[in-house]
N, C-alpha and C positions, 0 to 999 in steps of 0.2 A: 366081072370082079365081084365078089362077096364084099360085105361090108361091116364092122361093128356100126350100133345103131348108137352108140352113148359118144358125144362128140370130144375130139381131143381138147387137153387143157396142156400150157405150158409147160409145164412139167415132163409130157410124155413126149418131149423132144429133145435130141435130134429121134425120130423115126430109122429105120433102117431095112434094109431087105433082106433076108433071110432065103436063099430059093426063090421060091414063088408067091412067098407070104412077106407082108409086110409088118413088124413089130416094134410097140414101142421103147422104148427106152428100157421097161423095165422086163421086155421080153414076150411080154403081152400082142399076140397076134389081133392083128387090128383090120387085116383084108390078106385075102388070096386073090392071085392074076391069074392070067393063063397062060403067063413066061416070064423068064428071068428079066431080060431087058426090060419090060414092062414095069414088072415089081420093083427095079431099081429105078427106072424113069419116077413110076409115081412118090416114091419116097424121096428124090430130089427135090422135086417140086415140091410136098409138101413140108422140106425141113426149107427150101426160099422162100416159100411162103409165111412161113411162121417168121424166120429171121426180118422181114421185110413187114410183120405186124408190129413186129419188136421195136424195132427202127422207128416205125413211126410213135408207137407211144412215147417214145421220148423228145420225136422232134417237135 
């Protein structure tokens, strides 16, 4: 999997998958997989992830 080097901020979530790219929010491709299910697996995890940083800032 390819990777951007500049780390996400708030903002650029939810993430989503697009094919075999994953993109943020404002369309900005952010990594390519090497299959569909993959690039949608990681973009799961990384909008639980995020929502689950959220969460805690507030508790």
């Amino acid at each position: 999997m390819s990777a951007s080097k500049k780390p996400l901020k708030p903002d650029d979530f939810p993430v989503h998958a697009e094919g075999k790219k994953i993109k943020k929010q404002d369309g900005t491709p952010i990594a390519t997989t090497e299959d569909l299910p993959i690039a949608d697996d990681v973009a799961e995890r990384l909008n639980e992830d995020e929502a689950r940083r959220e969460e805690d800032k507030w508790a």
